[in-house]
N, C-alpha and C positions, 0 to 999 in steps of 0.2 A: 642574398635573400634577406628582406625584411622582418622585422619583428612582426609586422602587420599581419605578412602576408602567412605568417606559422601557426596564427589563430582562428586564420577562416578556415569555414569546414567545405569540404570537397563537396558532400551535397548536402542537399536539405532536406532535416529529420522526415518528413512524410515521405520521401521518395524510394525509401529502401522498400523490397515486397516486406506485405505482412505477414506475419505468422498463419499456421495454419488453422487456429479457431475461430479466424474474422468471418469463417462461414458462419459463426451460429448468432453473429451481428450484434450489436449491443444490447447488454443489459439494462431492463427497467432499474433495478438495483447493484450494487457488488457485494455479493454474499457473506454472511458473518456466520452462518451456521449447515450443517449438513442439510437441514432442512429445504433452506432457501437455495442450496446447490441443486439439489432435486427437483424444487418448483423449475427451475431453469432449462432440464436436463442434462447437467454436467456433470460428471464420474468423478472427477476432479479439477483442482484449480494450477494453471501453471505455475502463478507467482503469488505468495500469501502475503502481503505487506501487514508486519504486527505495530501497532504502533500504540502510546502510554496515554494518547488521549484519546476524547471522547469522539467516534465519527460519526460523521453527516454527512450526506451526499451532497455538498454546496462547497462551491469554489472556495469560498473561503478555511475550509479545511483542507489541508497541505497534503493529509493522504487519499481524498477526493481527488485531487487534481492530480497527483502521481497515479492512483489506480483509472483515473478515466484516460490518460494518458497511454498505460500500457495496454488499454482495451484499447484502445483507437486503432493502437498499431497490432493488431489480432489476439492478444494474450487475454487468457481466463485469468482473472483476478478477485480474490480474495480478503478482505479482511480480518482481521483479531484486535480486538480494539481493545486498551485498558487489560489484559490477559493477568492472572494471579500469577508472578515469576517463582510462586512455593511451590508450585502443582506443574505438573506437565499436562494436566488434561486440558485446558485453554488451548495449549501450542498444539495438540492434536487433533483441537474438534474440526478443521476443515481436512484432517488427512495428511499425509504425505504430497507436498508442491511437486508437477514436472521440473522446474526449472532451479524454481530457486526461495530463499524466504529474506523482506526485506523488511529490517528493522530499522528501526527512530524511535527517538527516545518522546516524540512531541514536542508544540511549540513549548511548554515551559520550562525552563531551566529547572531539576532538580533542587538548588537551593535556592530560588523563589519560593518552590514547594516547599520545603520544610522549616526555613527560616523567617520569621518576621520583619522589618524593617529596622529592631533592634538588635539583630542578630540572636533570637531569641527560641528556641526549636516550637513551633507550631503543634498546638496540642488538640 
């Protein structure tokens, strides 16, 4: 067996069935608050992705394209964007996930954040 042939995938990602909330079809949005769950009619979200930056619904944000992603392939999804990690109420406002919660830390490095170009702590 080749190294080649150990990296191709048996099928291709859209081919698997969907999950079962593809019936309630895409979201205009992916909800950041109980609110916007309700506008939707959703009791809850399968997968809550939290992530340290700021979201937007445009390709160009990383957790846009992961949560439009898991909607594609049926899953209710969820955002918490920027959440205060002193508090639990953030981590709670969309509820308890059916599946699962996915964390990222954001594109920016931690010490871009805090540090200056002089190694300098950012005030």
């Amino acid at each position: 067996m080749s190294a080649i042939s150990l990296i191709q995938p048996d099928r291709d990602l859209f081919s698997w069935p969907q999950y079962w909330a593809a019936c309630f079809g895409p979201a205009p949005f992916l909800p950041m608050s109980r609110e916007e769950m309700d506008q939707l009619g959703w009791d809850s979200c399968d997968i809550i992705l939290v992530t340290g930056d700021a979201y937007v619904d445009h390709p160009s944000f990383g957790m846009a394209i992961c949560g439009r992603m898991l909607e594609a392939q049926g899953f209710r999804v969820g955002i918490i964007s920027q959440p205060d990690w002193n508090s639990k109420d953030d981590f709670m406002r969309l509820g308890k996930p059916n599946l699962f919660f996915g964390v990222t830390a954001g594109n920016m490095d931690s010490m871009i954040n805090r540090y200056t170009a002089d190694r300098k702590t950012t005030s």
